[in-house]
C-alpha positions as CSV (number, residue, x, y, z in Angstrom):
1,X,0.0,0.0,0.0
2,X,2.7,2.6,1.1
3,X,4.3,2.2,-2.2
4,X,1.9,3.4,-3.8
5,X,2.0,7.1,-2.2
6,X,5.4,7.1,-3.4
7,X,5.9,9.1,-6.4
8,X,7.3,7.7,-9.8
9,X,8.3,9.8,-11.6
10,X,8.2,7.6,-15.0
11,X,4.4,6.2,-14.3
12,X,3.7,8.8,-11.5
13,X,-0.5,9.0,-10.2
14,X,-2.6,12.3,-9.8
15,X,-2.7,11.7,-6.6
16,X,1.3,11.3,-5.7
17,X,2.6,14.5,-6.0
18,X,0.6,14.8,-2.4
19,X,0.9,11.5,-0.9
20,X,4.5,11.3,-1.3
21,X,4.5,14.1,1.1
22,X,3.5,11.4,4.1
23,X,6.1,9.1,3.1
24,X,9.7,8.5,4.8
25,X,12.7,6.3,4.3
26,X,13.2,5.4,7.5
27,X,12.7,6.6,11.4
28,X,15.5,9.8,11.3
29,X,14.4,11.0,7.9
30,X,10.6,10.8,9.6
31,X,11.5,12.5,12.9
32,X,13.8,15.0,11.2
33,X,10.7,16.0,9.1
34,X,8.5,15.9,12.2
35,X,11.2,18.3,14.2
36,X,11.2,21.0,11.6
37,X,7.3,20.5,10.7
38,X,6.6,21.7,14.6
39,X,9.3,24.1,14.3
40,X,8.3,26.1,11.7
41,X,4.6,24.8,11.4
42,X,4.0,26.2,14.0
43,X,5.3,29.7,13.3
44,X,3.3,29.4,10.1
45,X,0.1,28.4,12.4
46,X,0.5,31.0,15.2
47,X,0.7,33.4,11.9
48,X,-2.2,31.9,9.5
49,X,-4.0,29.9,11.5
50,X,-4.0,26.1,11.2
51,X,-5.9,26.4,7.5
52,X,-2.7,28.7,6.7
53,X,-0.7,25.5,7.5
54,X,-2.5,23.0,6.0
55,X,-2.8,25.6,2.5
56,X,1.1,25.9,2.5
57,X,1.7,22.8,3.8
58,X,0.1,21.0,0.9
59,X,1.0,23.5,-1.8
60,X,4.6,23.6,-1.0
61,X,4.6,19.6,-1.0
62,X,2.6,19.4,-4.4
63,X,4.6,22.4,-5.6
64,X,8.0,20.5,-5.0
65,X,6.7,16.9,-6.4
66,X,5.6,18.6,-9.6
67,X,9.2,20.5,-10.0
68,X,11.2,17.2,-9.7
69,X,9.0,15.6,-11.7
70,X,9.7,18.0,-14.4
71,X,13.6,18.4,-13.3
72,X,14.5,14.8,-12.1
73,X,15.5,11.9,-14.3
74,X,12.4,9.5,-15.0
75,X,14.1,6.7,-12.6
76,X,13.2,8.4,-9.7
77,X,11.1,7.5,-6.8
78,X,10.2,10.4,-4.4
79,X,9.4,10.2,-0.9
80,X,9.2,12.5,1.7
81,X,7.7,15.6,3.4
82,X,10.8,17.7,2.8
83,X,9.8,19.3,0.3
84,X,6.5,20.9,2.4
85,X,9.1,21.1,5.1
86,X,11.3,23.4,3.1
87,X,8.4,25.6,1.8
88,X,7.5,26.1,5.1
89,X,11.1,27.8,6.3
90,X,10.5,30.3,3.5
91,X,6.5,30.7,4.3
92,X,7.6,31.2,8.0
93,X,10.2,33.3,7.7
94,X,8.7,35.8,4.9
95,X,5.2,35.4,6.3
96,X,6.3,37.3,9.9
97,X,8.9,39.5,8.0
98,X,5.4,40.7,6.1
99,X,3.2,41.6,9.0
100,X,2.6,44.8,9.8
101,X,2.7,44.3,13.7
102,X,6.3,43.4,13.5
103,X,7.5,43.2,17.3
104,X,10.9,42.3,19.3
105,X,9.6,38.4,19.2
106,X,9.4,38.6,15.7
107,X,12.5,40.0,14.8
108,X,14.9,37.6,17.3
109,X,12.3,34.9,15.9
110,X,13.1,35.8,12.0
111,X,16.7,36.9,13.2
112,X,17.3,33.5,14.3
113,X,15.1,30.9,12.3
114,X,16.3,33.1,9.1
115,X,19.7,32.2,9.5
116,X,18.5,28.8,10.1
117,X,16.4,28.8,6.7
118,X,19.9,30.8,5.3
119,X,22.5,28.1,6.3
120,X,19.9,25.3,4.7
121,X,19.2,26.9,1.6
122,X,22.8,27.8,1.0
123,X,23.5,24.1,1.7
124,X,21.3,22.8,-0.5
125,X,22.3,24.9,-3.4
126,X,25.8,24.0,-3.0
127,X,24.8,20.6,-3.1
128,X,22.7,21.2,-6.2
129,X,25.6,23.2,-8.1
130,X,28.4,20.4,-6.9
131,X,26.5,17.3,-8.5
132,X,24.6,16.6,-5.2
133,X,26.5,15.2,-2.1
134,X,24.1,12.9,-0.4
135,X,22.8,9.6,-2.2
136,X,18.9,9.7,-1.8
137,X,18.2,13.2,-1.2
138,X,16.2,14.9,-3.6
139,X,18.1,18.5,-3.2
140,X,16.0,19.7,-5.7
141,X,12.7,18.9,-4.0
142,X,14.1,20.9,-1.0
143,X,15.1,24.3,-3.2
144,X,11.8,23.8,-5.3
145,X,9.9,23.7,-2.1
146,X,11.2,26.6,-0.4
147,X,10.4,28.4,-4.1
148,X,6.8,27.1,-3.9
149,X,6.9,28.9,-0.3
150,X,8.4,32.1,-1.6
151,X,5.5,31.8,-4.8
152,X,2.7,31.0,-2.1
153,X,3.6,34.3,0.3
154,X,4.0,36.8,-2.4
155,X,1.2,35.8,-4.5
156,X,-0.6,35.6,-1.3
157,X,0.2,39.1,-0.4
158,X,-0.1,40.0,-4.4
159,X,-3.8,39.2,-4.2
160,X,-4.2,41.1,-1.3
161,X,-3.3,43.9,-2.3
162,X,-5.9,43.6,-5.8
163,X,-9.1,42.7,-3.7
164,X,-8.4,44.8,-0.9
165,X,-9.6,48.7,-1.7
166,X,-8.2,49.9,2.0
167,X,-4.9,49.0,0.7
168,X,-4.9,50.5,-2.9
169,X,-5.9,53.6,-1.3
170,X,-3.0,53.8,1.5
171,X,-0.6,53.1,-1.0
172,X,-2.0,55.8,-3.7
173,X,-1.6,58.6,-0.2
């Protein structure tokens, strides 16, 4: 049963790209996932509310499938919620950086989570630009899902600012 959540990427299902999101190799990968999902899950929640989370949960997982679909050899098997994970850092870290209310919590809360988010992207980019340095991890699903995030807050905020008059009118002042 589980192997069918995971995504193939030669014969992949509609419903992978999403599935795959639940799916781990083994205990760490799982409770590495789980540690950064409360982490910054629940920076995203105390920001958008647990719908938020769900919303950029899901997107950022789907968003990061469909990208290593696209990008990834057709041999490849995907599994695992890093992808959501990594969408996430940037949807937690942009999302308070965005609010108007912007306290001293907030900023030792960006200050230090953003060099977190920082110190993993760079990672992963070296990793992408070197040829990839760990067997098994889809580096790639990891940038693309921190780009879903980035997509998800400012088209957020994008569509904010069309629907909502109060805005448009501020900014015209």
């Amino acid at each position: 049963v589980a192997q069918h959540m995971y995504l193939f990427h030669r014969r992949w299902k509609w419903w992978q790209p999403l599935t795959t999101c639940f799916c781990h190799a083994d205990r760490f990968h799982l409770s590495n996932n789980l540690f950064l999902l409360l982490l910054f899950g629940r920076s995203v929640e105390d920001d958008q509310g647990w719908g938020g989370l769900l919303f950029s949960y899901f997107f950022c997982g789907v968003f990061a499938s469909l990208a290593s679909i696209i990008i990834l050899p057709k041999n490849t098997i995907s599994i695992g919620a890093s992808g959501a994970v990594f969408g996430l850092y940037a949807v937690s870290t942009l999302a308070t950086l965005s609010w108007r209310d912007l306290n001293w919590r907030k900023l030792v809360e960006v200050s230090v989570l953003g060099e977190f988010v920082f110190r993993q992207l760079s990672s992963e980019i070296s990793a992408v630009t070197s040829g990839g340095s760990n067997t098994g991890i889809s580096h790639i699903a990891h940038l693309s899902g921190a780009a879903g995030g980035v997509i998800l807050v400012f088209g957020l905020m994008a569509l904010t600012t069309i629907f909502d008059p109060d805005k448009k009118t501020k900014q015209k002042r």
